[in-house]
N, C-alpha and C positions, 0 to 999 in steps of 0.2 A: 504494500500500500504506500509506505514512504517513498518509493521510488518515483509515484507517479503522481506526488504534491509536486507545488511549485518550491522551487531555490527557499522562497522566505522560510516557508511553512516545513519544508523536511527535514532540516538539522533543528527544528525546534521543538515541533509539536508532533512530529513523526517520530523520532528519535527517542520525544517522552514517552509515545503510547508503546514501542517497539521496547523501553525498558521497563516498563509497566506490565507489559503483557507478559515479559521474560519472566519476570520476578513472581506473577501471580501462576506460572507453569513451575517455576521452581517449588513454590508452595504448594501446590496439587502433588506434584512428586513426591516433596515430604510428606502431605497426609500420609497417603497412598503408602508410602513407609510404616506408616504407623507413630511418626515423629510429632509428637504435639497436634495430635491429627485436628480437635479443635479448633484450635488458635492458627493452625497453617491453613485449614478453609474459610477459616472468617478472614485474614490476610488475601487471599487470593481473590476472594468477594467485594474485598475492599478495593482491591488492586484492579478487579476486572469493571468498579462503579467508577474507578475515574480513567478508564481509556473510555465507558462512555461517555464521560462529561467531556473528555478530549474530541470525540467524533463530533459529539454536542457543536464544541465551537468550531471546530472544520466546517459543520454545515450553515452555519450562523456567518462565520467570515465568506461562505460563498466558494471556500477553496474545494471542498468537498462535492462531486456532482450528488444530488438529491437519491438516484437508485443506488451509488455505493454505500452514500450515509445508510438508507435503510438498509442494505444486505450486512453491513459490516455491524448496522445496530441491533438485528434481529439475532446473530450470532453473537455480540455479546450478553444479551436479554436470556438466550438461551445459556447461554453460561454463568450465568449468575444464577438464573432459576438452578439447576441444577446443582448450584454451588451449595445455594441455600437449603435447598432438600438434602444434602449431606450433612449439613449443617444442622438442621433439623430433629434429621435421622441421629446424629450424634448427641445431640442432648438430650433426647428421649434413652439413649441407652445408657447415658452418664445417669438418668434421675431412676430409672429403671431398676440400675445395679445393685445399690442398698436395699431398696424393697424385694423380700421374697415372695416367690411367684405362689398364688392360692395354690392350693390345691384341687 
């Protein structure tokens, strides 16, 4: 995607979402690890809310054409949803753990 912003907008705002993005797959991987599995999807959740606020102003500055911003925002949407049903899933089974199951 940074490739095919303009000079201004690719070592700036391309650059941030491209280390944003990285950082929130680094986080996924750690869950996925079983490493602070918690706290590395709420991170990643975090990280995948502000490449949309990035797309955001891509398409507000006009540099972004209108069908990338939607395809590139519907793929972050979908990734957050999903973030958050892990995320979900996980604190249902953190409040779960102490309570024993009826009989």
């Amino acid at each position: 995607m940074a490739s095919r912003l303009g000079r201004n907008y690719r070592y700036s705002l391309g650059e941030d979402i491209r280390l944003v993005t990285k950082r929130a797959l680094l986080s996924v991987t750690l869950a996925g690890k079983g490493e602070d599995r918690e706290l590395n999807v709420r991170k990643a959740r975090l990280a995948m809310m502000d490449v949309e606020l990035s797309l955001r102003l891509l398409s507000d500055l006009k540099v972004l054409p209108d069908k990338r911003y939607v395809y590139f925002l519907e793929m972050a949407e979908d990734i957050i949803r999903q973030l958050s049903n892990w995320e979900r899933s996980l604190s249902k089974n953190k409040e779960g753990a102490g309570v024993p199951s009826p009989p």
